[in-house]
C-alpha positions in Angstrom: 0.0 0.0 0.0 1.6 3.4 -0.8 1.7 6.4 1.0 -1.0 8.1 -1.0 -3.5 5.7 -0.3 -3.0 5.7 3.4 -3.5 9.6 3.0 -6.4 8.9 0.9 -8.7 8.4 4.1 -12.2 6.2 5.4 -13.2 4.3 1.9 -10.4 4.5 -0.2 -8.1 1.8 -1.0 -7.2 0.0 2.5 -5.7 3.3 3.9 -6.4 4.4 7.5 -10.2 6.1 8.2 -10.4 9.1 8.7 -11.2 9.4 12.6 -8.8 6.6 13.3 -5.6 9.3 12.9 -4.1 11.2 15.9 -5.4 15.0 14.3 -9.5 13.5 14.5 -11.6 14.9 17.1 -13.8 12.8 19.6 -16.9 11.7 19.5 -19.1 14.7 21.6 -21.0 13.5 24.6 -24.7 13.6 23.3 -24.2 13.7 19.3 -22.8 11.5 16.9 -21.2 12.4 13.6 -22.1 10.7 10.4 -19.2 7.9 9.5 -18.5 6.8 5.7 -19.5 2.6 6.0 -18.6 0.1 3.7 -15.5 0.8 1.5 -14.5 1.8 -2.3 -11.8 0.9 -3.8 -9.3 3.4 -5.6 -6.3 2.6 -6.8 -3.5 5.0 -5.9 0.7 5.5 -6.9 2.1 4.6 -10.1 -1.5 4.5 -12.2 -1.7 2.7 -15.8 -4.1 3.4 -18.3 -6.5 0.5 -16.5 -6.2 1.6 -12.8 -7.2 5.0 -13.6 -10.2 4.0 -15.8 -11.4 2.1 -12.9 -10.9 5.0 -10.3 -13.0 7.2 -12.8 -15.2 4.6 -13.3 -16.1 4.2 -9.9 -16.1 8.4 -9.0 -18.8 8.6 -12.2 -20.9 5.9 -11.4 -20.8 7.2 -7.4 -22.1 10.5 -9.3 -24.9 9.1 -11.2 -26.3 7.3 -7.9 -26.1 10.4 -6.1 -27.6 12.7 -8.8 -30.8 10.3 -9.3 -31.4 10.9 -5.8 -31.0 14.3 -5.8 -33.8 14.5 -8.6 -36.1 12.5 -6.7 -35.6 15.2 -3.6 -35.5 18.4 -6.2 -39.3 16.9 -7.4 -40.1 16.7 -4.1 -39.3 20.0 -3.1 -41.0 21.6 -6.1 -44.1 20.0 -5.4 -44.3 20.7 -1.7 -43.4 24.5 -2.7 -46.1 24.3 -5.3 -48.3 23.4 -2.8 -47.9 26.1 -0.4 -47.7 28.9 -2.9 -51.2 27.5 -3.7 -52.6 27.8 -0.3 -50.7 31.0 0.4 -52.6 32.5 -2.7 -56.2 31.1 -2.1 -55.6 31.2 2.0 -58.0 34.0 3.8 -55.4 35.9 6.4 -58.1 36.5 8.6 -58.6 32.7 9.0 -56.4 29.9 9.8 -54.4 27.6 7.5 -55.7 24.3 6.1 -54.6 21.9 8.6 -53.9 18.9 5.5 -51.2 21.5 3.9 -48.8 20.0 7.1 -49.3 16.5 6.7 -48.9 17.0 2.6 -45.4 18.6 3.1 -44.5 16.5 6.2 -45.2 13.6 3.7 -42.8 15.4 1.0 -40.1 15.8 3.8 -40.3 12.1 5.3 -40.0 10.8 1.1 -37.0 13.0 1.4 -35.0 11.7 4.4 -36.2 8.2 3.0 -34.3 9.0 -0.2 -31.5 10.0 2.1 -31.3 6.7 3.6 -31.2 4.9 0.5 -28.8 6.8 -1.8 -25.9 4.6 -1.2 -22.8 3.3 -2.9 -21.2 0.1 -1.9 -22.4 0.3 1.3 -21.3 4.3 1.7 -23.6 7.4 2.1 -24.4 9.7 0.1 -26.6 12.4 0.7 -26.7 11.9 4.5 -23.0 13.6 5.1 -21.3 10.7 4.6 -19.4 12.1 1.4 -18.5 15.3 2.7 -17.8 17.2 5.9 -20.3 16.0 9.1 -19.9 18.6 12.1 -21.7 20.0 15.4 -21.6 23.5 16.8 -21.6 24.7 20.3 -22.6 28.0 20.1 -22.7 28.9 16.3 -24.8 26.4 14.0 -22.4 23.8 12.0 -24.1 24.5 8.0 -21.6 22.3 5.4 -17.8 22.3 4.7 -15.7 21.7 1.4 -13.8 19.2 -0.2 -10.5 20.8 1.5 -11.9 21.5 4.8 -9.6 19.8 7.4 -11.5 17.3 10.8 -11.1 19.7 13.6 -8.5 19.2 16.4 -10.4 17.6 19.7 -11.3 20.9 21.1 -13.1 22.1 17.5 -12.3 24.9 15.8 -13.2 28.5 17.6 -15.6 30.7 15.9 -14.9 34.5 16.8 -17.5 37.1 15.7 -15.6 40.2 14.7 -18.4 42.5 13.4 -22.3 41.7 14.3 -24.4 41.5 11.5 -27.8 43.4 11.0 -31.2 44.0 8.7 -31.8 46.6 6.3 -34.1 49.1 8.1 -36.2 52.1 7.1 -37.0 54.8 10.0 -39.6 57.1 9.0 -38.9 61.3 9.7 -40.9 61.5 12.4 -42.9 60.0 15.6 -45.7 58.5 14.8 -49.1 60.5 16.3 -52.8 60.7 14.8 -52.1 64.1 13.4 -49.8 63.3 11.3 -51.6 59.2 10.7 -55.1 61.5 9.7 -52.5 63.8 6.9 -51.0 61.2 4.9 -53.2 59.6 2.0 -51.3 56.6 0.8 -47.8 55.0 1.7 -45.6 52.5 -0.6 -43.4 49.9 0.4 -41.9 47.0 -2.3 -39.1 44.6 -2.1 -38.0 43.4 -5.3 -40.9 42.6 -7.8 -43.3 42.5 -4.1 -45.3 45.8 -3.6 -48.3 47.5 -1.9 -49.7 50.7 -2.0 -52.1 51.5 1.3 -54.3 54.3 1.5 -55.1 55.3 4.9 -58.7 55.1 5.8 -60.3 59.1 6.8 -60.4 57.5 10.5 -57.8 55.8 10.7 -55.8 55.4 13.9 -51.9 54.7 14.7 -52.8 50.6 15.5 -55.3 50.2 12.8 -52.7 51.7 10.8 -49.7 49.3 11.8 -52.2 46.3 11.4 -53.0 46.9 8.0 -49.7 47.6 6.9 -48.5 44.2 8.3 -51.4 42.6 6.9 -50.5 44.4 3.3 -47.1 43.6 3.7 -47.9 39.6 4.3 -50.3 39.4 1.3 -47.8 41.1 -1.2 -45.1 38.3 0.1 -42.8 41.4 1.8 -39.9 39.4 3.8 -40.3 42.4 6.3 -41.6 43.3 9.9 -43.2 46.6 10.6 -43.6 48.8 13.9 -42.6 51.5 16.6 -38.8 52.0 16.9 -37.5 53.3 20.7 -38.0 56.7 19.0 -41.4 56.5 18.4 -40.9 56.6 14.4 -42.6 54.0 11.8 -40.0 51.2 11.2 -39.9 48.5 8.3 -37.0 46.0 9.0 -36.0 43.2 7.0 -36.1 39.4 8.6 -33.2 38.5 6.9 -29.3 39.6 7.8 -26.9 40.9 5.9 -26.0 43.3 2.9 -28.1 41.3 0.3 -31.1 42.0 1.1 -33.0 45.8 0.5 -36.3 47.2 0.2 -38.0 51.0 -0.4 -40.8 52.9 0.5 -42.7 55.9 0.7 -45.1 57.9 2.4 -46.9 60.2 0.4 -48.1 62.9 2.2 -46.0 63.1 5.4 -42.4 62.0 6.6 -44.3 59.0 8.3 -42.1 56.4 6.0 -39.9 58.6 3.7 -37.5 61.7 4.8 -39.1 63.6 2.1 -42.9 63.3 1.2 -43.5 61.8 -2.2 -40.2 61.0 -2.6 -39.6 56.9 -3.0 -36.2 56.2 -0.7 -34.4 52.9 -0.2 -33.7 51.2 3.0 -30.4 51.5 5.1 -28.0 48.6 3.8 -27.9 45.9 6.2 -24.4 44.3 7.6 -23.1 41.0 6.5 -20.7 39.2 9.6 -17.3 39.3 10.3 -14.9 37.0 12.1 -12.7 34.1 11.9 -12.3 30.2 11.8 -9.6 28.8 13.7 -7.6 31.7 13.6 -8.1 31.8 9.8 -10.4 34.8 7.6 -13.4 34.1 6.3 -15.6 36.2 4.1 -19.4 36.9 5.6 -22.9 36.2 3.7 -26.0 38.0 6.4 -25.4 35.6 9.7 -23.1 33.2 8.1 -19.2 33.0 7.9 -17.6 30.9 5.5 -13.9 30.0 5.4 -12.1 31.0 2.5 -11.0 28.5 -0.4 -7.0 28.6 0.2 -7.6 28.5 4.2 -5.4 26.0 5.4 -7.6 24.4 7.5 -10.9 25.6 7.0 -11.2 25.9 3.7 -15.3 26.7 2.5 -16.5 25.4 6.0 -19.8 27.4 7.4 -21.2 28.0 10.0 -24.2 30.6 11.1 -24.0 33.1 14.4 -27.3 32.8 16.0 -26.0 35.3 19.2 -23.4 35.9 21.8 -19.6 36.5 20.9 -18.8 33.2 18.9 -18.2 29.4 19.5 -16.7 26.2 18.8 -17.0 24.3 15.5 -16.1 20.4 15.4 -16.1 18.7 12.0 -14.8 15.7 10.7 -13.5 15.2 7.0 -15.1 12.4 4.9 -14.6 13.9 1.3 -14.4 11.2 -1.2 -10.2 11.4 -2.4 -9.3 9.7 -5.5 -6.1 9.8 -7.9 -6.7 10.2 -11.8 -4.4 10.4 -14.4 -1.7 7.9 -15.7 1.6 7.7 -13.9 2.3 9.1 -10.7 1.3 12.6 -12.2 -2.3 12.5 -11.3 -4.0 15.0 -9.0 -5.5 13.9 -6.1 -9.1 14.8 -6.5 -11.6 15.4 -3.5 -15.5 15.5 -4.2 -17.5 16.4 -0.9 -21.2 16.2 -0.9 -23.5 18.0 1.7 -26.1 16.0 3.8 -29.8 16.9 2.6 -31.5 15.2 5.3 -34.5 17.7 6.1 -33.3 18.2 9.6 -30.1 20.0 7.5 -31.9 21.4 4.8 -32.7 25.6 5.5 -30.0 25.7 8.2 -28.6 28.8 6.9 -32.3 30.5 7.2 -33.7 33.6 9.4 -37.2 33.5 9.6 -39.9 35.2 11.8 -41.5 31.8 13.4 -38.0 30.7 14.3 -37.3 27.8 12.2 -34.3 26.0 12.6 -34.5 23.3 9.0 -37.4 22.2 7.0 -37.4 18.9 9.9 -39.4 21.4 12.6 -41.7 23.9 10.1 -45.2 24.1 11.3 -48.2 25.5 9.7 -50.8 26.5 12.6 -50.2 30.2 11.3 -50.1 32.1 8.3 -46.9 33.4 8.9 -45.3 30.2 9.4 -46.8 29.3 6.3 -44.7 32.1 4.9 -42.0 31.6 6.7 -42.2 27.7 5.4 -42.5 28.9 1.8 -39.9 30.9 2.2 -37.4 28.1 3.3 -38.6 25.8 0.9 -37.9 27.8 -2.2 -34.6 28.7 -0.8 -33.6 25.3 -0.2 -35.2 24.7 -4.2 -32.7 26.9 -5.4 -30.0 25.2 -3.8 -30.7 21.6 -4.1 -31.1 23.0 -8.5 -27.5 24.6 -8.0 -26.3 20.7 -6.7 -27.7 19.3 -9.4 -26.3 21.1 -12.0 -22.4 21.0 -10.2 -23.0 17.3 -10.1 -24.2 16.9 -13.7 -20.9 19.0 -14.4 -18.5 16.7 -12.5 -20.2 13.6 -14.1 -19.5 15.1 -17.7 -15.6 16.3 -16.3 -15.1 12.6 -15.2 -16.3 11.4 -18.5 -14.4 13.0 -20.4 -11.1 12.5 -18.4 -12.1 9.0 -18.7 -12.0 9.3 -22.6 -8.4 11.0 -22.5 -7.2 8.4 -20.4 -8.3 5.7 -22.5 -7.0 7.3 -26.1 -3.3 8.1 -23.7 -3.4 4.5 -22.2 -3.8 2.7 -25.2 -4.8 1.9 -29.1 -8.2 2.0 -27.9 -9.4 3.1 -31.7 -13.5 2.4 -30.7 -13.0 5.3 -28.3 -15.5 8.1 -30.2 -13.8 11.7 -30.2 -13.6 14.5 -27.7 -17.0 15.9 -27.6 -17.9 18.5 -24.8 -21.7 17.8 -25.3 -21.8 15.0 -23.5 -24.6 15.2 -21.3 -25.4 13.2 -17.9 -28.4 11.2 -19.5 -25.4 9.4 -21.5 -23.3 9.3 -18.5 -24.6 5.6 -17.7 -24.0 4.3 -21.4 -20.9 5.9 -21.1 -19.7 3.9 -18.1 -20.8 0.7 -19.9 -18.8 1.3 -22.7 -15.8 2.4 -20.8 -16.1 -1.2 -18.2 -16.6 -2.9 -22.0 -13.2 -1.5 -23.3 -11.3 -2.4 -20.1 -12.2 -6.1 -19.9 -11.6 -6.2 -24.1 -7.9 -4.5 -23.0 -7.7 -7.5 -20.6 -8.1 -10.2 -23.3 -5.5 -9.3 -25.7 -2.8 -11.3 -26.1 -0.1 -8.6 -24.7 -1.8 -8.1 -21.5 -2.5 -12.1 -21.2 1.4 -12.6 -21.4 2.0 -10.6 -18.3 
């Protein structure tokens, strides 16, 4: 066994697992970390033509497994979203929710952690963290690491908050009163493509007036919370942290919402995070920091500041590692893949009802049903963006897999380069190429060996 498949971790060739080495962290009283069963093989050293065929082999057809289960939980997610845009629009905000639209998504969500469970590859994980980087805050939320992100040292990694974060907030010019609630006509407020014009009732009061425009605000699909600040002024704030995120408004009549009557302004610019990981920078996204790429230790991994000063962050590395390429030239690659178990899934979420992941939504209000909505599309969106990096890794793997065989070989059956190929041929593809290896293995050449 050489060096570089000892290095190569849980899984690969017969080297060491991961959490077996002196650098791996314990096992924390109360939690357990998801651990890579069964094992691949991947060859490692001096590679022929063969050996790394069968290492890209195996990475593509890993792939393919893991992207047809990630389809199955992209439909899912689409069609509980689906759902509760449909109850959102027909719903009555004076009433309460359906109470079937929970046990329809719980439904979707318990399909989901079922496909979780079976996505596996020789007896390995998946989608349930097993791939990638597993990990447990104290303190801070663990979200997801990279494919370079190293296991923790026993005492976790600290998490130090540099610079809070904060919402993107518009203060209106002046305290709030009847006199100046009975002089304005009609006030604005839209975020993005969302928008609502009000116009103030002849009688209207300061509460009826906050009432409706949270009720306005809800029905337009505003991710925003409205009231009295300390001052006494009228106050829209954004649910959501960070710089990203912006709305505008006016009041039309009056400074009640904007400085200037008439005059549409745009919120105050909310702050993203700052801090460190390990002792290493990261870059900040609302509450979240992530670890830059070339970190030497915690490289892409995230993790979300709920409050207080910080934390501790312990993870533990299970990135698939293989070698490809002929010779001892070839790279050692590292694929890590997320866990999309719905108890993970919306981690990296504010919302008002407090949800923690899609595992604990509730629907017993209509603003958890927004809130719910809200978290599902998000998690849409990035379960779509997975799906197309693995597609792009299948087709990358593929196509290495051609090269190899046209520089390991007079393999003249092999078609030509073609950057078309698309992941529906992936699993013809792999056919072909396990074909062309055991035809290599018959000729007369290799037979004298």
């Amino acid at each position: 066994m050489t060096d570089l498949s000892r290095q190569a971790g849980a899984g690969f060739g017969r080297g060491h697992p991961a959490w077996e080495s002196k650098d791996s962290p314990p096992v924390i009283e109360g939690f357990r970390f998801h651990r890579p069963g069964g094992w691949l093989r991947f060859e490692s050293g001096w590679l022929s033509g063969e050996q790394c065929l069968r290492n890209l082999e195996t990475v593509v057809s890993l792939l393919q497994k893991a992207m047809e289960g990630l389809s199955g939980i992209d439909r899912l997610i689409t069609d509980a979203v689906a759902a509760v845009k449909e109850i959102s629009r027909r719903g009555d905000p004076g009433g309460k929710p359906p109470g079937d639209i929970a046990g329809y998504v719980n439904l979707r969500l318990d399909q989901i952690d079922e496909i979780v469970r079976q996505s596996r590859f020789h007896g390995r994980g998946l989608l349930d963290g097993q791939s990638g980087v597993t990990g447990i805050g104290v303190g801070i939320d663990f979200i997801r690491g990279g494919p370079n992100t190293r296991s923790s040292p026993p005492e976790g990694y600290e998490v130090t908050v540099d610079v809070l974060p904060s919402r993107a907030i518009m203060k209106g010019g002046v305290a709030v009163d009847e006199a100046w609630v009975r002089a304005e006509e009609e006030i604005f407020l839209a975020e993005g493509e969302q928008f609502f014009r009000y116009r103030l009732e002849p009688e209207e009061t300061v509460s009826t007036l906050l009432k409706a425009l949270r009720e306005e605000s809800q029905v337009a699909g505003l991710d925003v919370e409205i009231g009295i600040s300390a001052q006494g002024h009228l106050a829209v704030r954004h649910n959501q942290y960070g710089s990203q995120y912006k709305f505008k408004g006016c009041s039309f009549k009056t400074p009640l919402l904007s400085h200037r009557p008439g005059k549409v302004e745009r919120s105050w610019k909310g702050r993203d995070i700052q801090g460190r990981l390990g002792g290493e920078p990261t870059f900040g996204i609302g509450r979240m920091l992530i670890g830059y790429l070339d970190n030497e230790n915690t490289s892409e991994l995230t993790v979300m500041w709920r409050n207080g000063g910080g934390g501790r962050c312990h993870v533990v590395q299970n990135a698939l590692r293989f070698q490809e390429g002929i010779g001892a030239a070839g790279d050692l690659e590292s694929l890590a893949l997320p866990s999309f178990e719905s108890r993970q899934l919306g981690r990296w979420m504010d919302t008002v009802s407090g949800f923690r992941s899609l595992a604990n939504i509730s629907f017993d209000t209509w603003q958890q049903v927004r809130d719910a909505l809200y978290q599902m599309m998000a998690v849409s969106f990035e379960v779509e963006e997975w799906l197309e990096r693995g597609e792009a890794w299948i087709k990358r793997y593929q196509n290495r897999a051609l090269a190899c065989l046209r520089e390991g070989g007079d393999f003249r059956a092999v078609p030509p380069h073609d950057d078309e190929v698309t992941v529906e041929q992936a699993e013809q593809m792999a056919r072909e190429l396990r074909e062309m290896i055991q035809g290599s293995l018959k000729t007369p050449e290799h037979s004298a060996r």
